[in-house]
N, CA, C and O atoms as a CHARMM CRD file, in Angstrom:
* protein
*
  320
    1    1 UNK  N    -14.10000 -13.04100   0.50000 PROA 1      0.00000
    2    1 UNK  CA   -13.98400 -13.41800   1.89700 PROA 1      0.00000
    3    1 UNK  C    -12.52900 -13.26400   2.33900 PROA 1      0.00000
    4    1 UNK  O    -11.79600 -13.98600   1.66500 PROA 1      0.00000
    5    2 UNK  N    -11.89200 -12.55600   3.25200 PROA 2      0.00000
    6    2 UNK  CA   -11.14300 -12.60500   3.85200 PROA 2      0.00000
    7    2 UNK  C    -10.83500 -13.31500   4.77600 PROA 2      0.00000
    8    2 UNK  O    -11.63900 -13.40600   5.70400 PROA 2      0.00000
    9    3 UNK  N     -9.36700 -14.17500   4.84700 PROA 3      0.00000
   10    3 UNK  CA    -8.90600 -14.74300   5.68000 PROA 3      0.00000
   11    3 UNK  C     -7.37000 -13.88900   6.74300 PROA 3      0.00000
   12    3 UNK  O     -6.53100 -13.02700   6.48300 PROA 3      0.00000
   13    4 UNK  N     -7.57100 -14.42000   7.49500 PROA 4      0.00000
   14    4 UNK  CA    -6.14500 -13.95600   8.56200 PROA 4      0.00000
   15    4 UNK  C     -5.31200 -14.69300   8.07500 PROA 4      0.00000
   16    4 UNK  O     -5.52800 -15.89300   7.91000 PROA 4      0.00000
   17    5 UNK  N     -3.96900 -13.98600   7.68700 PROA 5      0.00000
   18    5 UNK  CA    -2.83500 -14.75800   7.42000 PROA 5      0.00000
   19    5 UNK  C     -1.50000 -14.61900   8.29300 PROA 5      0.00000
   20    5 UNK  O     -1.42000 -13.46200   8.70600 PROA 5      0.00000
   21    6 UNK  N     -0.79800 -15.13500   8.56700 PROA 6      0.00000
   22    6 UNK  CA     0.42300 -15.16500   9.41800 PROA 6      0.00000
   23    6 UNK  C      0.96800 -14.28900   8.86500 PROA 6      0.00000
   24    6 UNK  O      0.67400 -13.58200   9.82800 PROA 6      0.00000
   25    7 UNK  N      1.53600 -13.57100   8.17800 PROA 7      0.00000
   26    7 UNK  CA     2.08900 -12.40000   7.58800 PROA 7      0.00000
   27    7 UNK  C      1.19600 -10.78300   8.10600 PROA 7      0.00000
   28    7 UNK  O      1.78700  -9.72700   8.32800 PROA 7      0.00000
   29    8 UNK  N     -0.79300 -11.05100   8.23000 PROA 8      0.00000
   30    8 UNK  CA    -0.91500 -10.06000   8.57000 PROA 8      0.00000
   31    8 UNK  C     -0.28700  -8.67000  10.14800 PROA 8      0.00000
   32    8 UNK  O     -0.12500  -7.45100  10.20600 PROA 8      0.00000
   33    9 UNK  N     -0.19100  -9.45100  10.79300 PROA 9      0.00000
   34    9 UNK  CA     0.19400  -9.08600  12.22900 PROA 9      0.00000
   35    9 UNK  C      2.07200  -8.37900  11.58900 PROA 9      0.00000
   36    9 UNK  O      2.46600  -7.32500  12.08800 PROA 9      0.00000
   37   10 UNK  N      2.88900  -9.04700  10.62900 PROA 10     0.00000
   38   10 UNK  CA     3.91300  -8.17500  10.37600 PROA 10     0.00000
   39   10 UNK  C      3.55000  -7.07700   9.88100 PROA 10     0.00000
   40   10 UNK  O      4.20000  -6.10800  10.27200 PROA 10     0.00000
   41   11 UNK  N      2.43300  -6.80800   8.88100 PROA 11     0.00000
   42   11 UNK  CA     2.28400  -5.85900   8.01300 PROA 11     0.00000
   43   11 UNK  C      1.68200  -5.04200   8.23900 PROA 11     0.00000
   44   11 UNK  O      1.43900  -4.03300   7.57700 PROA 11     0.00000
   45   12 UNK  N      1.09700  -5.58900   9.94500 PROA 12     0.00000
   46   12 UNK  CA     0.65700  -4.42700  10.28300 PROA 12     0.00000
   47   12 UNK  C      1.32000  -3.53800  11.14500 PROA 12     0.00000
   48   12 UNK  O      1.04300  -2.34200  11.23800 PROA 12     0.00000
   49   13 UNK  N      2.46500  -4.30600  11.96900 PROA 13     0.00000
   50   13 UNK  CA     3.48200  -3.63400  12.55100 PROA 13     0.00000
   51   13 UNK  C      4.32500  -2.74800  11.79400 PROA 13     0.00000
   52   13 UNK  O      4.91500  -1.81500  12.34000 PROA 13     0.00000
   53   14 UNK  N      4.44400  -3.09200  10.06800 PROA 14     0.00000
   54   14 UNK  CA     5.46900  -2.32900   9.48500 PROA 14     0.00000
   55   14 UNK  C      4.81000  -0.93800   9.25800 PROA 14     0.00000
   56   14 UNK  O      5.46100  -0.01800   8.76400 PROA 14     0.00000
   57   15 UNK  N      3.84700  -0.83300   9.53000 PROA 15     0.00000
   58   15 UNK  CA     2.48200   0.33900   9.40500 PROA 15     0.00000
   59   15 UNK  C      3.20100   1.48400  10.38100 PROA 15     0.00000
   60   15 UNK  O      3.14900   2.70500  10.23100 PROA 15     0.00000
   61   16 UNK  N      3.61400   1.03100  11.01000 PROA 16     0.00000
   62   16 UNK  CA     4.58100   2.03300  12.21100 PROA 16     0.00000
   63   16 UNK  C      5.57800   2.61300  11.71000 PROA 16     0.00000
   64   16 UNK  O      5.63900   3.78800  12.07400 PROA 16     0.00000
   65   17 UNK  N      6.89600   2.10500  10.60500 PROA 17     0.00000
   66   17 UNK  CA     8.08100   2.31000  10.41000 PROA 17     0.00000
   67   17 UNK  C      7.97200   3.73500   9.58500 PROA 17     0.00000
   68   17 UNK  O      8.95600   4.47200   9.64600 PROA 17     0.00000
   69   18 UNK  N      6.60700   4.24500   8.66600 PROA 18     0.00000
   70   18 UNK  CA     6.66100   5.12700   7.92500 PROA 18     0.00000
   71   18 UNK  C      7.80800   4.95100   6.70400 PROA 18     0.00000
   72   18 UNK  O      8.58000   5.81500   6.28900 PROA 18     0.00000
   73   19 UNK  N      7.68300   3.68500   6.30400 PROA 19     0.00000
   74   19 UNK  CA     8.31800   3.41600   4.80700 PROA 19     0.00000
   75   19 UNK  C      7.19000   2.85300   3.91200 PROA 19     0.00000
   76   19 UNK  O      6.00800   2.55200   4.08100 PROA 19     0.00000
   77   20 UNK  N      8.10200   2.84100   2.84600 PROA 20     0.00000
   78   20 UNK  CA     6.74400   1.57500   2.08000 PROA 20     0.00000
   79   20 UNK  C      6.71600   0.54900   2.25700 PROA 20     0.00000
   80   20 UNK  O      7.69700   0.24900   2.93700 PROA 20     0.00000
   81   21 UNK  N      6.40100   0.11000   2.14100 PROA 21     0.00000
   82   21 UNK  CA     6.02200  -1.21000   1.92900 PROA 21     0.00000
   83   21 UNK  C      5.38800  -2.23500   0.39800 PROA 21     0.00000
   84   21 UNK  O      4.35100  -1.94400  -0.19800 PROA 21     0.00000
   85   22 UNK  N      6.38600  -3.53000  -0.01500 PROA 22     0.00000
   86   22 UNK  CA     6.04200  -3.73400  -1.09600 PROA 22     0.00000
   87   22 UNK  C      5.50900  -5.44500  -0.62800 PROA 22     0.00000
   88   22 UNK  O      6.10700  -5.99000   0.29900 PROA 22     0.00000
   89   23 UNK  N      4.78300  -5.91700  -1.08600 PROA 23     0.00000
   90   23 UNK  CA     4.45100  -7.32100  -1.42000 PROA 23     0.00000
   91   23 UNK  C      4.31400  -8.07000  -2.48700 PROA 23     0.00000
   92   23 UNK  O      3.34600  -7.80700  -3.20000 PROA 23     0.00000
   93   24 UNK  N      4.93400  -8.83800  -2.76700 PROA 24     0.00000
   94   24 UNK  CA     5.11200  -9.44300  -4.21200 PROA 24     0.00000
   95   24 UNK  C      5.33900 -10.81100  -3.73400 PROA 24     0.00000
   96   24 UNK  O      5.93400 -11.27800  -2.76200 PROA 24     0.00000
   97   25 UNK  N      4.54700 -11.41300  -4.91800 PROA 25     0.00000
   98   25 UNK  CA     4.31700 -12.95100  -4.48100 PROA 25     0.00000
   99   25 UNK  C      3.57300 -13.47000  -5.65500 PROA 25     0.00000
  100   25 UNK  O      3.93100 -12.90700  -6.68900 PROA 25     0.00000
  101   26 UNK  N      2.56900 -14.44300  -5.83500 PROA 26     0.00000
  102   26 UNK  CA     2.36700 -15.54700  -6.85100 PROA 26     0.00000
  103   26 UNK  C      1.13700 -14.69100  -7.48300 PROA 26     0.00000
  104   26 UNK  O      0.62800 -13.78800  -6.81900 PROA 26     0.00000
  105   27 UNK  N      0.76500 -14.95000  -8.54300 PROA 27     0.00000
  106   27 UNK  CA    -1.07200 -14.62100  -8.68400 PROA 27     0.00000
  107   27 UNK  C     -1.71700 -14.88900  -8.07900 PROA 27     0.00000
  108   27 UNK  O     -1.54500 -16.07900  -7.81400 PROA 27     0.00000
  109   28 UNK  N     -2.51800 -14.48100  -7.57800 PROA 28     0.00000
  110   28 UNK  CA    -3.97300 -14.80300  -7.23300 PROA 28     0.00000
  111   28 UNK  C     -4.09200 -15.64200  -5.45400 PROA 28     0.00000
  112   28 UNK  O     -4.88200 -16.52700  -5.12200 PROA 28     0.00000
  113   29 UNK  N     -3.06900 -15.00400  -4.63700 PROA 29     0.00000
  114   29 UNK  CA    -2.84900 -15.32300  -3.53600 PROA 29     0.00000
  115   29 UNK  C     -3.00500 -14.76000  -2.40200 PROA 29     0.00000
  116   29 UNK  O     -2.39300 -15.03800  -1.37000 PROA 29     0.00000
  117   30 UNK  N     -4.04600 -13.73500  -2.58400 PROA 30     0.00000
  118   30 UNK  CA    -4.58800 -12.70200  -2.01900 PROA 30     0.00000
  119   30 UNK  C     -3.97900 -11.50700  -1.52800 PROA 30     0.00000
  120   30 UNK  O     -4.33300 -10.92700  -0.50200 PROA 30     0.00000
  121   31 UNK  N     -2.89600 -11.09400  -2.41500 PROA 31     0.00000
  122   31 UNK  CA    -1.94000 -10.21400  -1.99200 PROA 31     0.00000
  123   31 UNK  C     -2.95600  -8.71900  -1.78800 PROA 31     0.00000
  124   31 UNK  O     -2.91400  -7.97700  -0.80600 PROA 31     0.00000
  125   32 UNK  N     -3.83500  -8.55300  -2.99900 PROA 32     0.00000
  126   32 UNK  CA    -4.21700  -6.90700  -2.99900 PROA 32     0.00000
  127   32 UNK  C     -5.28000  -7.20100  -1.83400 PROA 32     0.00000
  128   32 UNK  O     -5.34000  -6.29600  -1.00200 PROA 32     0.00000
  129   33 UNK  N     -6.10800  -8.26400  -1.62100 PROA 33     0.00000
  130   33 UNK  CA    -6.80900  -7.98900   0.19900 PROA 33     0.00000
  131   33 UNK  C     -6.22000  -7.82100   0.80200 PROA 33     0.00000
  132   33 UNK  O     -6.28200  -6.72600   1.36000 PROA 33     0.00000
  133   34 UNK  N     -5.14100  -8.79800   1.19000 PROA 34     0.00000
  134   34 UNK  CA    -4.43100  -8.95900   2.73800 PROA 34     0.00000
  135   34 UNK  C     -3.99300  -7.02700   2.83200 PROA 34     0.00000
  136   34 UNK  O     -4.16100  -6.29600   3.80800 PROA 34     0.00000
  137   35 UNK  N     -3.43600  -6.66500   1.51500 PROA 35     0.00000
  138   35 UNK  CA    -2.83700  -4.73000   2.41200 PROA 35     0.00000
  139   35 UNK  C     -4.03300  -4.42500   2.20600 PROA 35     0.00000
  140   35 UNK  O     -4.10500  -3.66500   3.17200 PROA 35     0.00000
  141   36 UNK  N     -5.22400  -4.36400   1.68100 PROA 36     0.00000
  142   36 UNK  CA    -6.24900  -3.68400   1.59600 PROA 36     0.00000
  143   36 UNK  C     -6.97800  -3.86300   3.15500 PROA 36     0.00000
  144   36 UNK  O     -7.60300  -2.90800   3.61700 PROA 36     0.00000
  145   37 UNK  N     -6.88300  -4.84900   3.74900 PROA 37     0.00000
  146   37 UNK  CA    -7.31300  -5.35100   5.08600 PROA 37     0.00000
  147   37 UNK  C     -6.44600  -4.48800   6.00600 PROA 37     0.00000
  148   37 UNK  O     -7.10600  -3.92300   6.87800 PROA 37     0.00000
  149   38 UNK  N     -4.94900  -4.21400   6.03000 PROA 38     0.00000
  150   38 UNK  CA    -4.06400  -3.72100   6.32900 PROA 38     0.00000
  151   38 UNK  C     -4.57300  -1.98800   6.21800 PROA 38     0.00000
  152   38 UNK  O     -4.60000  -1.21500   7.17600 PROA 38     0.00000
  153   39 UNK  N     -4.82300  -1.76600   5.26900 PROA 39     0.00000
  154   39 UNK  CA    -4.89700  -0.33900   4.69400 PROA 39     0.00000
  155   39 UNK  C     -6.38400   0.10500   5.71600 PROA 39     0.00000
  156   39 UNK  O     -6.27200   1.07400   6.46700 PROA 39     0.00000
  157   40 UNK  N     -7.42300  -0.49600   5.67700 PROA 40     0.00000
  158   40 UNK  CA    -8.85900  -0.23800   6.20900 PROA 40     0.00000
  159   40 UNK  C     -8.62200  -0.07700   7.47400 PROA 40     0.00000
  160   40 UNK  O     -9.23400   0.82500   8.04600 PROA 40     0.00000
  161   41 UNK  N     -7.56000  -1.01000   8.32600 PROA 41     0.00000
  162   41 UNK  CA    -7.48700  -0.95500   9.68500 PROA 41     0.00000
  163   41 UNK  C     -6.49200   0.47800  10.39200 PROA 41     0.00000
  164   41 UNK  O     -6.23600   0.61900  11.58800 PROA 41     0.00000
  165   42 UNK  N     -6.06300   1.41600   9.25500 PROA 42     0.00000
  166   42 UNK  CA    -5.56300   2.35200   9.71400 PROA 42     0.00000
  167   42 UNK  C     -6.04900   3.35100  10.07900 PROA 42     0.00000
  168   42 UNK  O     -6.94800   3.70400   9.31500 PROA 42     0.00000
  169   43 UNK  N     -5.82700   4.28300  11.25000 PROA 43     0.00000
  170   43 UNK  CA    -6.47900   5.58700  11.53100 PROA 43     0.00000
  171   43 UNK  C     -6.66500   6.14200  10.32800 PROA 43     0.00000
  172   43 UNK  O     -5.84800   6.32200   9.42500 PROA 43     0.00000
  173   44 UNK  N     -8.07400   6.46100  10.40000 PROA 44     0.00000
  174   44 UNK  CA    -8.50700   7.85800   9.49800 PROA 44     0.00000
  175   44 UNK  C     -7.53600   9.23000   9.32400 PROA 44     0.00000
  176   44 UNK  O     -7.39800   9.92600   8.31800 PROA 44     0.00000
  177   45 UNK  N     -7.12400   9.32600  10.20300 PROA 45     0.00000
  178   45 UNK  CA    -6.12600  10.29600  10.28200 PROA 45     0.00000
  179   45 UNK  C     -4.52300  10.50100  10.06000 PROA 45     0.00000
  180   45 UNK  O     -3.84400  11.50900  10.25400 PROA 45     0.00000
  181   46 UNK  N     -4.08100   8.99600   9.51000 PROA 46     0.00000
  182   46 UNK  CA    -3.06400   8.24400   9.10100 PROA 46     0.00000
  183   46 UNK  C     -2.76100   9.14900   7.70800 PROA 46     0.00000
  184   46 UNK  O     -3.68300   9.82400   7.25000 PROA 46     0.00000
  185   47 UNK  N     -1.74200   9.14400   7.19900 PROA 47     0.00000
  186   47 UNK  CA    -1.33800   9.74400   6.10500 PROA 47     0.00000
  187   47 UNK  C     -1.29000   8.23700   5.14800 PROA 47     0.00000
  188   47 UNK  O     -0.27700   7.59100   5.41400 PROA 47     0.00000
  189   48 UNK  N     -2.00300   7.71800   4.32000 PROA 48     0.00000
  190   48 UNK  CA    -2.19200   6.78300   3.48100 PROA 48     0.00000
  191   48 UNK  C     -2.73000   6.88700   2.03500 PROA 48     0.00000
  192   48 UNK  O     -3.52700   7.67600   1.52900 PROA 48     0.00000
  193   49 UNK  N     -1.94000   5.68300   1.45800 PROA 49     0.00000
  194   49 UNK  CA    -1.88100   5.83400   0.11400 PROA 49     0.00000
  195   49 UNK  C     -2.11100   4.15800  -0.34900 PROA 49     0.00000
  196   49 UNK  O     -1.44900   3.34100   0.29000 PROA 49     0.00000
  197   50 UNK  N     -3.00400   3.65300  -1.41000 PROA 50     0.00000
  198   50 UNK  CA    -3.13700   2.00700  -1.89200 PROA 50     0.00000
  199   50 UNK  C     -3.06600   2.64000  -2.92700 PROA 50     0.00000
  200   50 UNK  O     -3.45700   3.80400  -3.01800 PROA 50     0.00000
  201   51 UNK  N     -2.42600   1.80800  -4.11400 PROA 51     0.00000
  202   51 UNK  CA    -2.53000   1.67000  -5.24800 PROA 51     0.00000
  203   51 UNK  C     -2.19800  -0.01400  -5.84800 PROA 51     0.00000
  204   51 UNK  O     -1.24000  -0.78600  -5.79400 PROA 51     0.00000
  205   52 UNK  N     -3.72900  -0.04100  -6.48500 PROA 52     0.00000
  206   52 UNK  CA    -3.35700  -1.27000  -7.02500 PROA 52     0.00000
  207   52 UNK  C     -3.14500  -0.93400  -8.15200 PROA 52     0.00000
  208   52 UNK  O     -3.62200  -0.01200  -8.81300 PROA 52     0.00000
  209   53 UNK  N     -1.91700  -2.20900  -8.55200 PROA 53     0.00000
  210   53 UNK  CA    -1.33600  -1.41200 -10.13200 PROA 53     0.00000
  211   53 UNK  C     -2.43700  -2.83700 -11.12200 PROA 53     0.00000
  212   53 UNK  O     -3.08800  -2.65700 -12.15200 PROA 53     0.00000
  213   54 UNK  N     -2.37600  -3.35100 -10.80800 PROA 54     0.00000
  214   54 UNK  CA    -3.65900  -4.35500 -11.68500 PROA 54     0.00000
  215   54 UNK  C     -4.90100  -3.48400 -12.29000 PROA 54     0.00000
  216   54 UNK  O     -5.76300  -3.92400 -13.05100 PROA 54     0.00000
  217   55 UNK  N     -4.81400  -2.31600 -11.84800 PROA 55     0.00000
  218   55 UNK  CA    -5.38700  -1.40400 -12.16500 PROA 55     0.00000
  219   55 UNK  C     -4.79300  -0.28700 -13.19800 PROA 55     0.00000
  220   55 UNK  O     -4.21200   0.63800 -12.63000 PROA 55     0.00000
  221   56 UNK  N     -4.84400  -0.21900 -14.67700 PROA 56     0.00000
  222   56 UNK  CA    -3.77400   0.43700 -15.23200 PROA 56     0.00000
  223   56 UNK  C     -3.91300   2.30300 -15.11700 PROA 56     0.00000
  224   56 UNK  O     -3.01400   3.13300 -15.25800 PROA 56     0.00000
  225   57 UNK  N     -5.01600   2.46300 -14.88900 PROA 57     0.00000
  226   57 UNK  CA    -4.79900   3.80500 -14.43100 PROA 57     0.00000
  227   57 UNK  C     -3.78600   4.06100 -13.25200 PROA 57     0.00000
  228   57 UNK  O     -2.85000   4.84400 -13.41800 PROA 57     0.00000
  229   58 UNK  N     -3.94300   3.51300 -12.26600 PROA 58     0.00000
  230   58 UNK  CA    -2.92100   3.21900 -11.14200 PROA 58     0.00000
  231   58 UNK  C     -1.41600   3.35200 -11.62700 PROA 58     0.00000
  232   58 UNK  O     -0.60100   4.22700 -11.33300 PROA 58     0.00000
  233   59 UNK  N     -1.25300   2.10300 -12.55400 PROA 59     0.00000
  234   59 UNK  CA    -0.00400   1.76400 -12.81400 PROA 59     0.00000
  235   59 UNK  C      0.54900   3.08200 -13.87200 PROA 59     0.00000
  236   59 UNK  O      1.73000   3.40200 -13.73700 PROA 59     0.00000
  237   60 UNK  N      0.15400   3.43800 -14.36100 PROA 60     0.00000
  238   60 UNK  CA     0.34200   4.52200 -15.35900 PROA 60     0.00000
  239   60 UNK  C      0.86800   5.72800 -14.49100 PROA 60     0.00000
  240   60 UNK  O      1.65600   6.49900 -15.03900 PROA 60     0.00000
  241   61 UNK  N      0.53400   5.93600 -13.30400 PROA 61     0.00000
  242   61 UNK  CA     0.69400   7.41500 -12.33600 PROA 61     0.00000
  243   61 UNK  C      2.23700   7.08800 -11.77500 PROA 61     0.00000
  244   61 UNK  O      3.08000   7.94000 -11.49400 PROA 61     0.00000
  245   62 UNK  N      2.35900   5.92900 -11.70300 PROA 62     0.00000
  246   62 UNK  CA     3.77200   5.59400 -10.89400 PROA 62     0.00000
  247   62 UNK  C      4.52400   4.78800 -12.19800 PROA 62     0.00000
  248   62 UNK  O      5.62700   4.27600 -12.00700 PROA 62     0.00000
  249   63 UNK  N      4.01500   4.72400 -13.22900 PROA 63     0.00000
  250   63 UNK  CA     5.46600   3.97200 -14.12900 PROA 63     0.00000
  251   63 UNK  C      6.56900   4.67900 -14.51000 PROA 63     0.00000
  252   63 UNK  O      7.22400   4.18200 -15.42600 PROA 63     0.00000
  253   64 UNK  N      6.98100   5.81900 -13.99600 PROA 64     0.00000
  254   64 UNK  CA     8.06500   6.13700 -13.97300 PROA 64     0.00000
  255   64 UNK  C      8.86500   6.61300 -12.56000 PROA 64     0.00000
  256   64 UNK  O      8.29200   6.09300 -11.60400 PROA 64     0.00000
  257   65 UNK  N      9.72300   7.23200 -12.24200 PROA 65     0.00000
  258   65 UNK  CA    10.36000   7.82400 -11.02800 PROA 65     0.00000
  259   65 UNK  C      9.63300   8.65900 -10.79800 PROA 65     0.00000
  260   65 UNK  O      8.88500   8.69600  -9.82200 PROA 65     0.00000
  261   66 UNK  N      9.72600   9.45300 -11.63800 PROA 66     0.00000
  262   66 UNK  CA     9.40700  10.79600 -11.49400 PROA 66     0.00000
  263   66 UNK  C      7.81000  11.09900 -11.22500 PROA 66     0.00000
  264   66 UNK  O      7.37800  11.99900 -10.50500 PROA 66     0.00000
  265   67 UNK  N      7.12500  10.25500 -11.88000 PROA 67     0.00000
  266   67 UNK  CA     5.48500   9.73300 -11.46500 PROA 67     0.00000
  267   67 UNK  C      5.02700   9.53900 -10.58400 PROA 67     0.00000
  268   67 UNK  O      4.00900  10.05600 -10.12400 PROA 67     0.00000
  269   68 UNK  N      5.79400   8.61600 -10.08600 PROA 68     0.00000
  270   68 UNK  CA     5.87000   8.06900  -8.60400 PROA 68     0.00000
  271   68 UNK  C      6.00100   9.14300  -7.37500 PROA 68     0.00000
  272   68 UNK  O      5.26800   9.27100  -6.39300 PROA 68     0.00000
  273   69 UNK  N      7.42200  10.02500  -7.83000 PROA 69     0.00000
  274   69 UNK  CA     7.36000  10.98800  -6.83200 PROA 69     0.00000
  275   69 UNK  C      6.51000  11.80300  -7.01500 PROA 69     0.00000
  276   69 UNK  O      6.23500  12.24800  -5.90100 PROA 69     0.00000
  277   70 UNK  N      5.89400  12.29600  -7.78200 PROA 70     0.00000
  278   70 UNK  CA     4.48400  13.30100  -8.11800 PROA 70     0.00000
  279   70 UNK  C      3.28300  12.94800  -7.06500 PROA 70     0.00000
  280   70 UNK  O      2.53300  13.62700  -6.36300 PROA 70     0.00000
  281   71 UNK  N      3.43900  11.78600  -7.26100 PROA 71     0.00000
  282   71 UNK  CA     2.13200  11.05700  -7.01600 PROA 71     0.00000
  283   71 UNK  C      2.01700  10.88400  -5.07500 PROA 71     0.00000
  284   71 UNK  O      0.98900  11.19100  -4.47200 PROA 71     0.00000
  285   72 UNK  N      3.24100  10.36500  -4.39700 PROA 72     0.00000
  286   72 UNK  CA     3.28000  10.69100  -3.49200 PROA 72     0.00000
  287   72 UNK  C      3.70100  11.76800  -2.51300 PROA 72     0.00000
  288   72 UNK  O      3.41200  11.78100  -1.31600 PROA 72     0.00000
  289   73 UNK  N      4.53600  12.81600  -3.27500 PROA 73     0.00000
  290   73 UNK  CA     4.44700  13.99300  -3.03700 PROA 73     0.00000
  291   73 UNK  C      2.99700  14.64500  -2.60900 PROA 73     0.00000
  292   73 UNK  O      2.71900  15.30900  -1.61100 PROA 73     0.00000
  293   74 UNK  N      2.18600  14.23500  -3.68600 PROA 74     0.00000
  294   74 UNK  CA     0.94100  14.91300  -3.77700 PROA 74     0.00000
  295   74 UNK  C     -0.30400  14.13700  -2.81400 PROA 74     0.00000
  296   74 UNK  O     -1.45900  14.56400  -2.80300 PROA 74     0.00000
  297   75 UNK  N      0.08900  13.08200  -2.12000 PROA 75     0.00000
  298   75 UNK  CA    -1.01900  12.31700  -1.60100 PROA 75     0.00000
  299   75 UNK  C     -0.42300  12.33600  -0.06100 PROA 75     0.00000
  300   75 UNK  O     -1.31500  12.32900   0.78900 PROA 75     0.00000
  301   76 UNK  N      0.50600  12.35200   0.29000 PROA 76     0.00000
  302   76 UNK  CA     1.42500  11.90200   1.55600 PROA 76     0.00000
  303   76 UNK  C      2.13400  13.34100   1.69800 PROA 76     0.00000
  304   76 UNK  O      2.75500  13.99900   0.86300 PROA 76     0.00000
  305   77 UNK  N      1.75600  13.65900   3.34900 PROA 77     0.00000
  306   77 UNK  CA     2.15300  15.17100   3.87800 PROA 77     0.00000
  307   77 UNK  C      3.71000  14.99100   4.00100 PROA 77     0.00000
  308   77 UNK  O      4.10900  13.82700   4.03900 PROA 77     0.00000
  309   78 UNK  N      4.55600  15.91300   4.06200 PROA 78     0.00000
  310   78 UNK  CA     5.75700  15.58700   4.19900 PROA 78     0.00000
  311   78 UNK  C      5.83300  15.71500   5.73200 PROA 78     0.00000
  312   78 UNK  O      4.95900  16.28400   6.38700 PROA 78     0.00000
  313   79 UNK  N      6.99900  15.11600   6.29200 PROA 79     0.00000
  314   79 UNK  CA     7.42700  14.69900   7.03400 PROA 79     0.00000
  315   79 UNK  C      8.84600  15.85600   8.01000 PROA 79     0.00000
  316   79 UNK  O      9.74800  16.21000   7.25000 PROA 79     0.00000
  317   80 UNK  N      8.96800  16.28300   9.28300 PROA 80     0.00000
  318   80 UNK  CA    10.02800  16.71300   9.31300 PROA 80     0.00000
  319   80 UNK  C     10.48400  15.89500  10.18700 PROA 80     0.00000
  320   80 UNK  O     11.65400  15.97700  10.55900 PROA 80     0.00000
């Protein structure tokens, strides 16, 4: 079940800036809904990327730099 949190309405404004965005906070405090709620409400046509790393396939694609840039290189159009 999803709840509205006072933080959502920032995170969804930061949806505009075209950076990343990180959230880090306690266990089990609904961090991977609240961007997943965030993530669903974006245009289809949005250049987007979720990775939950609680997920170790996930975490494995980005545990290094160089992974990381692979990974969004390859998922996210570049930009001029």
């Amino acid at each position: 079940m999803y709840r509205k949190r006072k933080i959502f309405a920032s995170l969804e404004e930061q949806t505009k800036n075209r950076k990343i965005t990180l959230l880090i906070g306690a266990r089990q405090v609904g961090k991977t809904t609240l961007l997943r709620e965030v993530y669903n409400r974006l245009p289809q046509d949005c250049p987007k990327l979720f990775l939950d790393l609680d997920e170790y396939s996930n975490y494995e694609k980005v545990s290094t730099y160089e992974n990381c840039l692979n990974v969004l290189t390859r998922a996210l159009p570049a930009t001029q």
